[in-house]
Residue frames as qw, qx, qy, qz and C-alpha x, y, z in Angstrom:
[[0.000, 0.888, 0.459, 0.000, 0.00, 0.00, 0.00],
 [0.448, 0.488, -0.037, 0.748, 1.31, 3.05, -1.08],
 [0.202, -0.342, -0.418, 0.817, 2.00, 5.75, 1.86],
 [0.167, 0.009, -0.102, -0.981, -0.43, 8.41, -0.15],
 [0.640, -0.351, -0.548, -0.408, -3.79, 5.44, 0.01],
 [0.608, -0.383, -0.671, 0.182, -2.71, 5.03, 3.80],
 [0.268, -0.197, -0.409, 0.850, -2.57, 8.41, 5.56],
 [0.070, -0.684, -0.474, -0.550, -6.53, 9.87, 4.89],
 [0.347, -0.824, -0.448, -0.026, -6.67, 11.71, 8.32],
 [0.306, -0.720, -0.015, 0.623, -4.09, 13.58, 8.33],
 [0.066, 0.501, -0.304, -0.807, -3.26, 14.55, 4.27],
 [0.802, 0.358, 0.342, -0.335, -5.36, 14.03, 1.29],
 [0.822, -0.116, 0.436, 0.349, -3.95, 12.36, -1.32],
 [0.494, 0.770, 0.225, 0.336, -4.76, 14.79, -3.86],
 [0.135, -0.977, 0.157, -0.054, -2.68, 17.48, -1.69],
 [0.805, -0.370, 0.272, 0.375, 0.30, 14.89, -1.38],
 [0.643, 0.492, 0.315, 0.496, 0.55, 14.92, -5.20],
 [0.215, 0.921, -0.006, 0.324, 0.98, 19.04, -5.09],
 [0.149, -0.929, 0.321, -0.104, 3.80, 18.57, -2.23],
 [0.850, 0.038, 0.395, 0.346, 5.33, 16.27, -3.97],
 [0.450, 0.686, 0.189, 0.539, 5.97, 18.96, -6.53],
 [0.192, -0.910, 0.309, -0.196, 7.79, 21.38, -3.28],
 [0.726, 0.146, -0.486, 0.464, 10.81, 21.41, -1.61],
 [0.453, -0.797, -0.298, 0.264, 12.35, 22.74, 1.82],
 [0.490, 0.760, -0.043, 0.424, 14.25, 25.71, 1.82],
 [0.654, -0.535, -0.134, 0.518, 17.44, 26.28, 3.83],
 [0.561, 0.692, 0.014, 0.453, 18.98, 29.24, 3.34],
 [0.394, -0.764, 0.416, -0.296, 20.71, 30.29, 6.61],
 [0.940, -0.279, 0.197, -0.011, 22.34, 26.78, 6.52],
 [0.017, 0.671, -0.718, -0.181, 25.97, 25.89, 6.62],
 [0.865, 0.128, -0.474, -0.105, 27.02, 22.71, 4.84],
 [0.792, -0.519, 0.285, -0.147, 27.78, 20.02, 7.15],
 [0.253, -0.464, 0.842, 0.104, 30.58, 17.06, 6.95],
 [0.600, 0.188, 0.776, -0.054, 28.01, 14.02, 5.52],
 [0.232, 0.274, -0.417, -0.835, 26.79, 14.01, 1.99],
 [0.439, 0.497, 0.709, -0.241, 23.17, 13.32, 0.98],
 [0.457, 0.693, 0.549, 0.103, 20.75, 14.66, -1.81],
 [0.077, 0.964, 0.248, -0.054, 20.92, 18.29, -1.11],
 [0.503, 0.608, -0.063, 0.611, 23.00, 20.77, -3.22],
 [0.545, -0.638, -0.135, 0.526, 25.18, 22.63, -1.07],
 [0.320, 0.923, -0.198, 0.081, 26.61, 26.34, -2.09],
 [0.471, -0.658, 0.535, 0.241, 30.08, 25.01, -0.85],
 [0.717, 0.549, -0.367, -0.222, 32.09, 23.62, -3.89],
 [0.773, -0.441, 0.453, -0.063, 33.12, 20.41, -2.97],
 [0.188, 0.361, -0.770, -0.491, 34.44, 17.26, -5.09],
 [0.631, 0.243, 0.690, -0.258, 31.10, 15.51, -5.66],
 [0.569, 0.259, 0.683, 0.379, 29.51, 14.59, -9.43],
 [0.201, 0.831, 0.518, -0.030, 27.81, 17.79, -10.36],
 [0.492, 0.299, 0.051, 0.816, 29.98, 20.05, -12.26],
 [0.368, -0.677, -0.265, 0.579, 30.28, 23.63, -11.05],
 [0.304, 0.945, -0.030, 0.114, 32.56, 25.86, -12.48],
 [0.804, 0.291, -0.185, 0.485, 36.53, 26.77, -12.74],
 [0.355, -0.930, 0.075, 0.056, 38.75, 28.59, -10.73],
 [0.687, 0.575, -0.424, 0.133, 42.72, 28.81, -11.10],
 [0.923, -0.188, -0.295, 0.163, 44.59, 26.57, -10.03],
 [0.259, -0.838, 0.329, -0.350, 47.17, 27.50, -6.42],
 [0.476, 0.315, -0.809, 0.142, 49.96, 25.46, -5.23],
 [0.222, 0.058, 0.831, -0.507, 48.27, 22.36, -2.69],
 [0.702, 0.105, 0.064, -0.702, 45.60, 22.14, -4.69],
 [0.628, 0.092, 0.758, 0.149, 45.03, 18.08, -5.89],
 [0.014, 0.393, -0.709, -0.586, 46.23, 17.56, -8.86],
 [0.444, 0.365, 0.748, -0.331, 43.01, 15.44, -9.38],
 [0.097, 0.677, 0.531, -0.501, 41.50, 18.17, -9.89],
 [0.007, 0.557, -0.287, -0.780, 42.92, 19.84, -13.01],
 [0.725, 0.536, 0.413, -0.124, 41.43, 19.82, -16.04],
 [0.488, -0.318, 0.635, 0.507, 44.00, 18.75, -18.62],
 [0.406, 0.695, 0.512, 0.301, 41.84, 19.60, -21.60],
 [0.174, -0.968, -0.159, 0.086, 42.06, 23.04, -20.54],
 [0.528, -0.738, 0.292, 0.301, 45.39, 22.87, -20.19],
 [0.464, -0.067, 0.648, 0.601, 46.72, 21.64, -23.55],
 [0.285, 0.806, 0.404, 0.325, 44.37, 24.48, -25.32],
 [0.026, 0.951, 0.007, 0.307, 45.39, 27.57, -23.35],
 [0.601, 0.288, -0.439, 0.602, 48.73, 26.31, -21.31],
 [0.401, -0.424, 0.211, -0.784, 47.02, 27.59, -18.24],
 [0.205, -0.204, -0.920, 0.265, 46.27, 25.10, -14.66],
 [0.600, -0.179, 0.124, -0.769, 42.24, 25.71, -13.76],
 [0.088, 0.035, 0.916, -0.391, 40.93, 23.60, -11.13],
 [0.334, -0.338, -0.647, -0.596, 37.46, 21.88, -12.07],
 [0.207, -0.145, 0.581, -0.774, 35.00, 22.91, -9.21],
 [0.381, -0.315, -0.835, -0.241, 31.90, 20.46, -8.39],
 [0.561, -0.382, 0.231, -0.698, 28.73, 20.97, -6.02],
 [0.154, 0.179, -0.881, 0.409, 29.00, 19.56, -2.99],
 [0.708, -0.462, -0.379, -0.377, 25.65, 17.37, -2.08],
 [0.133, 0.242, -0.752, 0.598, 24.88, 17.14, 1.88],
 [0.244, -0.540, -0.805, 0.030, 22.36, 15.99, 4.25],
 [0.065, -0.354, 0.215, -0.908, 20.07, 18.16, 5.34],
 [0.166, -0.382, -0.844, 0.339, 17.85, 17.27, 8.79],
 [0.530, -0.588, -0.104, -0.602, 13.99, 18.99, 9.03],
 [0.104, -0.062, -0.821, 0.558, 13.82, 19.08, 12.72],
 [0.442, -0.438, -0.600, -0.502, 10.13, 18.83, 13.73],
 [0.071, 0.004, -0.694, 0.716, 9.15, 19.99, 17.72],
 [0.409, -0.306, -0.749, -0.423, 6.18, 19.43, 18.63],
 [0.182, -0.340, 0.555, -0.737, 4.25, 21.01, 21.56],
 [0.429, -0.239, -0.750, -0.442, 2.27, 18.70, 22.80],
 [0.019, -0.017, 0.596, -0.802, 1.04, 20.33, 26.32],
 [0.171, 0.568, 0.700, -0.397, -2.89, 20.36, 27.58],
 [0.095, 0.615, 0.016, -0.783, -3.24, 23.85, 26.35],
 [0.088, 0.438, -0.503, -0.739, -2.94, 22.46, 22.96],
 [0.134, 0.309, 0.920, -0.199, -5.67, 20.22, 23.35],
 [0.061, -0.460, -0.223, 0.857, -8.06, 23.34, 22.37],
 [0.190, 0.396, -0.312, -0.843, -10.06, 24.52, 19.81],
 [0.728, 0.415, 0.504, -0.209, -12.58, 23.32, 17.23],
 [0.963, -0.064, -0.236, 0.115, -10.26, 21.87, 15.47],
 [0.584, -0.774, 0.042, 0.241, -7.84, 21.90, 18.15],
 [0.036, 0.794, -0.576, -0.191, -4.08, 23.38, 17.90],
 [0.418, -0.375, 0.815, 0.143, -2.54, 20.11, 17.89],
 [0.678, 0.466, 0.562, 0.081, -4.89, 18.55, 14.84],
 [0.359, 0.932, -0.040, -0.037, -3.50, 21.53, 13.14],
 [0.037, -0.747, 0.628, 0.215, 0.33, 20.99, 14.04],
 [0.646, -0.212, 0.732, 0.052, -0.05, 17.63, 13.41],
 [0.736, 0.607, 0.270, 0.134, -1.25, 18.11, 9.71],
 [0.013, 0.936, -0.335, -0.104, 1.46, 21.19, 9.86],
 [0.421, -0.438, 0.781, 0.141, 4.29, 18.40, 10.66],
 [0.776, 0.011, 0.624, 0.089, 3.25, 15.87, 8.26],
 [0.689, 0.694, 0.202, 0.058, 3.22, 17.95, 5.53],
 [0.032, 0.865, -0.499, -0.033, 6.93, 19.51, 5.98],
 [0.451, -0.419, 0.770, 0.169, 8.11, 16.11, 6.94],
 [0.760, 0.521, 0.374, 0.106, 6.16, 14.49, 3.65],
 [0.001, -0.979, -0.097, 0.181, 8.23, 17.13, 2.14],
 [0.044, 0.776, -0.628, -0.051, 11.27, 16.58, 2.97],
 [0.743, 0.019, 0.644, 0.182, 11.22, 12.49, 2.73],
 [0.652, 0.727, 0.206, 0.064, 9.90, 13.34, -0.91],
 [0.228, 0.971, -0.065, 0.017, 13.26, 15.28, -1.07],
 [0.919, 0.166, -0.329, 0.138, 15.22, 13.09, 0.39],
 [0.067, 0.607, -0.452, 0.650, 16.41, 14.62, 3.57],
 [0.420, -0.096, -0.819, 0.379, 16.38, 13.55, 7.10],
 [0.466, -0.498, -0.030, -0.731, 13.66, 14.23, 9.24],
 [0.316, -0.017, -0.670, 0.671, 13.77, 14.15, 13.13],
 [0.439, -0.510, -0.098, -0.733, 10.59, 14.97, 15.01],
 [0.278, 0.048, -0.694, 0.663, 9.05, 15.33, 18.76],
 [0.174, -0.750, -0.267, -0.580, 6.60, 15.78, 20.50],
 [0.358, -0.069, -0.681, 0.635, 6.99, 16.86, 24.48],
 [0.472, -0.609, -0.079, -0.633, 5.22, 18.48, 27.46],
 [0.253, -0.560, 0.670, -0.416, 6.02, 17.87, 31.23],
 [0.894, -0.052, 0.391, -0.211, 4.37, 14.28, 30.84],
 [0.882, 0.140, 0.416, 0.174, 6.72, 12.91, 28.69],
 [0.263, 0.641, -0.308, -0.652, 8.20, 13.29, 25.43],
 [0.854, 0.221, 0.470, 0.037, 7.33, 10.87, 22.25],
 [0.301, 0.819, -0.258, -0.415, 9.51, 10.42, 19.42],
 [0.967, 0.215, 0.131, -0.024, 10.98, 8.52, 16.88],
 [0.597, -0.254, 0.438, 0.622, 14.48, 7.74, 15.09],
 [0.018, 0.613, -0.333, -0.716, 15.40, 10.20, 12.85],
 [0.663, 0.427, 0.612, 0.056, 14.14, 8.88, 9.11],
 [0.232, -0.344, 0.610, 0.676, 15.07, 9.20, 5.39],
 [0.166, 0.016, -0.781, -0.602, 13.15, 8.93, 2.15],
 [0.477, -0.111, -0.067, -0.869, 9.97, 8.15, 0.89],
 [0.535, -0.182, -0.824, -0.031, 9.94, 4.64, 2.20],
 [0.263, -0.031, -0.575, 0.774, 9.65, 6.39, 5.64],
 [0.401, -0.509, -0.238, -0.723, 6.28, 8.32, 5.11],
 [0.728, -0.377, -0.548, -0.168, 4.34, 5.54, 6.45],
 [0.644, -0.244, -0.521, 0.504, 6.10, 5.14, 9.90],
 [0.096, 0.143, -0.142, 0.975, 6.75, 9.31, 9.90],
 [0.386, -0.268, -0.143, -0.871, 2.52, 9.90, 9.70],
 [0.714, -0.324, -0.621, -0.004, 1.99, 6.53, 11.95],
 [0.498, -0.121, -0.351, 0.784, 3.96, 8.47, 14.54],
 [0.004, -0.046, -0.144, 0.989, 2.49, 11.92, 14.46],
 [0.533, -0.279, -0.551, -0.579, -1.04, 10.48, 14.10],
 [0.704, -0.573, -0.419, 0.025, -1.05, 9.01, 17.88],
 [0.200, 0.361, -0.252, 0.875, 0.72, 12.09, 19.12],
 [0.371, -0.628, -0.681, -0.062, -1.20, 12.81, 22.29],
 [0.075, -0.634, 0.172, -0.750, -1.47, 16.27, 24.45],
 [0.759, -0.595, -0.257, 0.056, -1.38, 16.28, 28.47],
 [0.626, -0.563, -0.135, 0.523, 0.42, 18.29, 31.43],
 [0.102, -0.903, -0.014, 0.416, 1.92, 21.73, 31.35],
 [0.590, 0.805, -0.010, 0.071, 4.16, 23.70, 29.08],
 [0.211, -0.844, 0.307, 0.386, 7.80, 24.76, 29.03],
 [0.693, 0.705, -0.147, -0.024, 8.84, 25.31, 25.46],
 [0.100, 0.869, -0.481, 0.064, 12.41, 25.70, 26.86],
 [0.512, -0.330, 0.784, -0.118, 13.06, 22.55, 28.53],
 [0.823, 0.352, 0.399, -0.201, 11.48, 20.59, 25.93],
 [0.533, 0.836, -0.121, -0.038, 13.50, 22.49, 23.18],
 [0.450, -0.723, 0.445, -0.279, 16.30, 21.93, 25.37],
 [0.704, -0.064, 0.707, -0.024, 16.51, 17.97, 25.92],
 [0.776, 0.598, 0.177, -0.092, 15.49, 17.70, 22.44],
 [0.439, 0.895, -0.075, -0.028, 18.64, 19.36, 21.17],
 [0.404, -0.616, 0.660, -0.147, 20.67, 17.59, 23.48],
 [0.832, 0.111, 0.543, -0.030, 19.78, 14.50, 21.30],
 [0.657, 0.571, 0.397, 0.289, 20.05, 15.78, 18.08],
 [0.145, -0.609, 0.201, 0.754, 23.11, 18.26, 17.24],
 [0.340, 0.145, 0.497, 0.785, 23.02, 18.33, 13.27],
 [0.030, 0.409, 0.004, -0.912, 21.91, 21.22, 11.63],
 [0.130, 0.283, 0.733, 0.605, 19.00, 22.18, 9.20],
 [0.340, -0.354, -0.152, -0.858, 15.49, 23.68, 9.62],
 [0.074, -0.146, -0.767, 0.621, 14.06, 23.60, 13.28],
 [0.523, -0.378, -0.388, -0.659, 9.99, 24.07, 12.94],
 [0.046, 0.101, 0.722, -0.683, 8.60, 24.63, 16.59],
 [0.328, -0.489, -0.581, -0.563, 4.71, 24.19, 16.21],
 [0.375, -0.283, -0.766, 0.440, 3.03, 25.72, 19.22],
 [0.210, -0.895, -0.394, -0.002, 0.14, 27.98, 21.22],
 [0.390, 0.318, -0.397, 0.767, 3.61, 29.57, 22.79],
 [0.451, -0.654, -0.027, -0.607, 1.27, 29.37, 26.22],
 [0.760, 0.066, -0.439, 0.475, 4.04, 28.98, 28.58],
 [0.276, -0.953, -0.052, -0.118, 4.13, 30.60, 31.89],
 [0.658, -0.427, 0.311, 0.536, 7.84, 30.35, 32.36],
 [0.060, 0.766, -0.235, -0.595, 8.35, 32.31, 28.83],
 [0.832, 0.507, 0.222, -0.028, 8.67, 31.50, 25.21],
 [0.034, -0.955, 0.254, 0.147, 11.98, 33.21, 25.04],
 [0.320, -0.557, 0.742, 0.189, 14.45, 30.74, 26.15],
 [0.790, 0.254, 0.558, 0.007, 12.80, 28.04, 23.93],
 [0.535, 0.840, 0.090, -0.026, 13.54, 30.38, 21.04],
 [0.096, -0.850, 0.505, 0.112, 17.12, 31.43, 22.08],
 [0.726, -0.125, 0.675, 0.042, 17.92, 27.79, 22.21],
 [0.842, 0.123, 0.492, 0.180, 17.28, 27.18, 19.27],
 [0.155, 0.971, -0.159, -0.087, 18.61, 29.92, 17.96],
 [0.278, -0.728, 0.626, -0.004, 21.75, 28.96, 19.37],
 [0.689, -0.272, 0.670, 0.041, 21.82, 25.78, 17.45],
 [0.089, -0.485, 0.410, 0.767, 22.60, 27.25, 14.74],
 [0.318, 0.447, 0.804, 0.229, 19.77, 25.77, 12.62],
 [0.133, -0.053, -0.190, -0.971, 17.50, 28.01, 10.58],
 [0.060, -0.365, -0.869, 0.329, 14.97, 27.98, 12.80],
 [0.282, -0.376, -0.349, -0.810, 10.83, 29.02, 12.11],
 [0.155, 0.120, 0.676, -0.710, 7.77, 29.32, 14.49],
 [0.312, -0.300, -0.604, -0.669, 4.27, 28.32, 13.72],
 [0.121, 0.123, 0.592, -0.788, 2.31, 29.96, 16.40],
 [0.235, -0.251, -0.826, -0.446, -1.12, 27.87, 16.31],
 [0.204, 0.072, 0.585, -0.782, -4.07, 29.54, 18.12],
 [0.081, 0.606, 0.769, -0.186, -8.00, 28.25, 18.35],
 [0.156, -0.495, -0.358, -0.776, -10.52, 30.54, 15.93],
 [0.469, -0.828, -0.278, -0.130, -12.22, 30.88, 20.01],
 [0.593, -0.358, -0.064, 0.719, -8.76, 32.42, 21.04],
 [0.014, 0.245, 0.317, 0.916, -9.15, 35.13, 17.85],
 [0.311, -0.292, -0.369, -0.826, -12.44, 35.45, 18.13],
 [0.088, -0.216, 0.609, -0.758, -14.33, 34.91, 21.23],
 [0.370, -0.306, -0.478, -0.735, -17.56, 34.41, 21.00],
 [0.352, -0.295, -0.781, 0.423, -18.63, 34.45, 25.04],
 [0.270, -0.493, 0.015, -0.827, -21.32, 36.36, 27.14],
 [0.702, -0.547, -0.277, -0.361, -22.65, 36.15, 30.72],
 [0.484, -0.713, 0.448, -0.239, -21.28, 35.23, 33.84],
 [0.948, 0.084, -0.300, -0.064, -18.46, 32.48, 33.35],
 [0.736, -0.501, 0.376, 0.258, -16.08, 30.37, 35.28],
 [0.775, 0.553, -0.282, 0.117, -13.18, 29.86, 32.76],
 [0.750, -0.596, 0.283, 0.049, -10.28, 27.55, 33.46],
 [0.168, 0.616, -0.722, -0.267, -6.62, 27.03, 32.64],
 [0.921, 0.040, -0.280, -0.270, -6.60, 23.87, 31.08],
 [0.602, 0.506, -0.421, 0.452, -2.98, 23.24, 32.61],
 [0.013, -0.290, 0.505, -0.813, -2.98, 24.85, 35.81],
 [0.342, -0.508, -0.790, -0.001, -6.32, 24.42, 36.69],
 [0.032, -0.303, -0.093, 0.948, -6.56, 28.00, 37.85],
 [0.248, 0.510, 0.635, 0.525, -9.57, 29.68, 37.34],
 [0.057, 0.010, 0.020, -0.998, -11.12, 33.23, 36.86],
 [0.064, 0.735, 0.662, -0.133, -14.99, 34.22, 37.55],
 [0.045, -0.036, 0.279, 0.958, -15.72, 37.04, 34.70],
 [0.388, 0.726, 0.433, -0.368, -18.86, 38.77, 33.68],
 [0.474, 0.281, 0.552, 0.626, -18.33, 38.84, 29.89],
 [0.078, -0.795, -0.176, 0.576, -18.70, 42.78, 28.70],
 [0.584, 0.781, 0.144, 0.166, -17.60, 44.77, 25.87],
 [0.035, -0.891, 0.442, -0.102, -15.04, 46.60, 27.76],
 [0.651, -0.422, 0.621, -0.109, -13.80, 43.62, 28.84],
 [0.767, 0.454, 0.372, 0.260, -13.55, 41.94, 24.93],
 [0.461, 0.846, -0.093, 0.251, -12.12, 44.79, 23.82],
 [0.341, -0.768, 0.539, -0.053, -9.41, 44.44, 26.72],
 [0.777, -0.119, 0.601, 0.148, -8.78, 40.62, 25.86],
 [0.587, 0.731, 0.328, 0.114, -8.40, 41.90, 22.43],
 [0.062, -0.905, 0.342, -0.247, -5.63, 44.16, 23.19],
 [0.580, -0.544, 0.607, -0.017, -3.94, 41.83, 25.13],
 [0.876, 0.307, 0.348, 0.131, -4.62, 39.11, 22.47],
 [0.535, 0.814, -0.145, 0.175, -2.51, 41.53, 19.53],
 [0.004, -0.872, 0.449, -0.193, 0.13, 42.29, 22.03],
 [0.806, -0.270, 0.523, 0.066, 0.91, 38.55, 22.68],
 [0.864, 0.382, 0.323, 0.060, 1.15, 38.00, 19.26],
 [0.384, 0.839, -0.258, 0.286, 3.12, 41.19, 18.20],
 [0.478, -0.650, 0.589, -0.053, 5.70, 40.18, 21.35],
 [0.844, 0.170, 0.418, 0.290, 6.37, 36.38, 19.75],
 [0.773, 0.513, 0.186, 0.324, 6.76, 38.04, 16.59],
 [0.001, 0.954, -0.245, 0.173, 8.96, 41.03, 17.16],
 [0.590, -0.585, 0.553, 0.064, 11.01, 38.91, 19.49],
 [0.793, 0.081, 0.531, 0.288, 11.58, 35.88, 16.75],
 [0.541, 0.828, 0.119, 0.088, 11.74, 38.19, 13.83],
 [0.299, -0.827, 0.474, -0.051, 14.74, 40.70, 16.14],
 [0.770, -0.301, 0.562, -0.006, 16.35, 37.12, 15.96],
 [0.268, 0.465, -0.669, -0.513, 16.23, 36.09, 12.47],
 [0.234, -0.088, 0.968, -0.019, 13.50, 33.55, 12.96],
 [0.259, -0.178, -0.604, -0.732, 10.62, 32.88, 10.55],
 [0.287, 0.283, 0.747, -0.529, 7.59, 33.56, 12.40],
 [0.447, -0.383, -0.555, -0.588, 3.55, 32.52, 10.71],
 [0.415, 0.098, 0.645, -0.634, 0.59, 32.96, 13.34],
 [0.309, -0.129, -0.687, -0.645, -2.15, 31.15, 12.18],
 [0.650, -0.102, 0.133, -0.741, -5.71, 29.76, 12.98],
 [0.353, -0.109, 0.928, 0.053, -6.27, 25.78, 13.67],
 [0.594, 0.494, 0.632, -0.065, -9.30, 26.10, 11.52],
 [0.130, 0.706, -0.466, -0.516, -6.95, 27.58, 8.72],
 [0.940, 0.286, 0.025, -0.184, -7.25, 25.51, 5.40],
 [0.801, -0.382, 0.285, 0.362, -4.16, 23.24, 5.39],
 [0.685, 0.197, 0.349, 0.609, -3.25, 23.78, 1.64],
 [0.088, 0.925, -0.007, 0.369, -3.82, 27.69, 1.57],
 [0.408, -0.802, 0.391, 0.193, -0.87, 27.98, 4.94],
 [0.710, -0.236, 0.487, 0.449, 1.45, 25.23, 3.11],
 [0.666, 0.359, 0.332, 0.564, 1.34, 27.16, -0.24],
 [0.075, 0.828, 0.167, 0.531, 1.17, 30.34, 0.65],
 [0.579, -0.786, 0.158, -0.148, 2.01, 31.23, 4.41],
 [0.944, -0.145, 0.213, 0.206, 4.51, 28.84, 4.14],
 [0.807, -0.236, 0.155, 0.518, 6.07, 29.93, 1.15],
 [0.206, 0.812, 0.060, 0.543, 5.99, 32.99, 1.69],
 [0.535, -0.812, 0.224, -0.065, 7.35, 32.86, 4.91],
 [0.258, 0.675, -0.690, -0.043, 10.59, 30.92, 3.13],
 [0.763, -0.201, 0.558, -0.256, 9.77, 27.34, 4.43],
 [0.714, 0.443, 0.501, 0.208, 8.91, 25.62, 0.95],
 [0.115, 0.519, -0.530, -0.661, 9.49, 26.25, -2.48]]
């Protein structure tokens, strides 16, 4: 059974076929030490001609191109792109909070993830994914190619939410597993009372080129409450006794922009690719558009 007749609940097949026809885009990435599919701007000495450069004593004699050399009596070194692996990292909040929404955050990162990691198998890169929260963290070995689908969307299909946030620790441990570089894709609410900061810096600091897909609940945008209510953290258990108002919408409304413009300001200030979206956002309008226009795909 092909991986595109066995994964209906999380991508349709007709949408596989169109991201089969993308790729991922790294452009903040240094080339590593391993060599895989992906073209690398470093000129190495792989199969894929380049271009010429002259030739400096220590260079390998290999390397000269002796055609060249009995036309114009002149040593020019033949220069070749250098293929390398590149690793989609995949993080995955998978806290209470994210439990939410009609359809909840997490039914939304989870189609988010399968379609970057479909993505990059199709592309032949390595893909590494998590999910965590203070109960736990679930995850597989690191996978290759498009034999891998299956196992990649068998995995992020019984992803499960439960117990508090902390983006940092999670982001943390995670990175402590997995040093290689490539594109880091945090999917998350970023509702974290300990801060959203260090989770970013981190990964900052691991030199990956690293995006945010900050998934809130169309009843997070848009409210739609009135009367006297109890509302509870889903996490904390903490709750608040409100009388629902206008002043009082238009204050959670305010507060609501200035969460959002804080994430982004901060990750942007950074050099990290931030999208905010809606969980009841259509999947293939963010992945062709939002996406890549935020520089993810291609």
């Amino acid at each position: 059974m092909s991986p595109k007749s066995s994964t209906p609940s999380l991508l349709s097949p007709a949408f596989l076929n169109k991201l089969d026809r993308m790729a991922l885009l790294a452009k903040k990435v240094k080339p590593g030490v391993s060599k895989g599919e992906r073209k690398s701007l470093r000129k190495g000495s792989s199969i894929d001609f380049a271009d010429y450069r002259d030739y400096v004593q220590g260079d390998d004699l290999r390397h000269i191109d002796w055609n060249i050399y009995s036309r114009l009596e002149s040593l020019y070194i033949k220069l070749f792109e250098e293929r390398e692996d590149l690793t989609l990292h995949l993080l995955i909040d998978a806290s209470e909070s994210m439990k939410f929404g009609s359809p909840s955050k997490l039914d939304m990162a989870k189609q988010l993830a399968a379609a970057l990691g479909y993505i990059a198998l199709a592309g032949h890169e390595r893909v590494s994914i998590e999910a965590f929260s203070e109960h736990g963290v679930q995850r597989i070995s690191p996978c290759r190619g498009k034999g891998s689908i299956r196992k990649l969307f068998s995995f992020i299909e019984g992803i499960e939410s439960g117990g508090d946030t902390n983006l940092e620790k999670g982001s943390d441990r995670y990175l402590m597993r997995n040093r290689s570089r490539g594109v880091a894709v945090l999917l998350t609410d970023f509702f974290d009372d300990s801060g959203f900061e260090g989770a970013v810096q981190r990964l900052v600091l691991s030199r990956s080129e690293v995006h945010m897909m900050h998934i809130l609940a169309p009843e997070e945008l848009n409210p739609k409450l009135t009367g006297d209510l109890k509302l509870i953290d889903s996490e904390t258990k903490t709750f608040a006794e409100v009388s629902m108002s206008r002043a009082l919408l238009k204050q959670y409304e305010a507060n609501k922009i200035g969460f959002i413009n804080s994430v982004r300001k901060y990750c942007t200030a950074r050099g990290v690719g931030y999208v905010q979206l809606s969980s009841d956002a259509p999947l293939e309008t963010t992945v062709m558009h939002l996406l890549r226009g935020g520089g993810m795909v291609r």
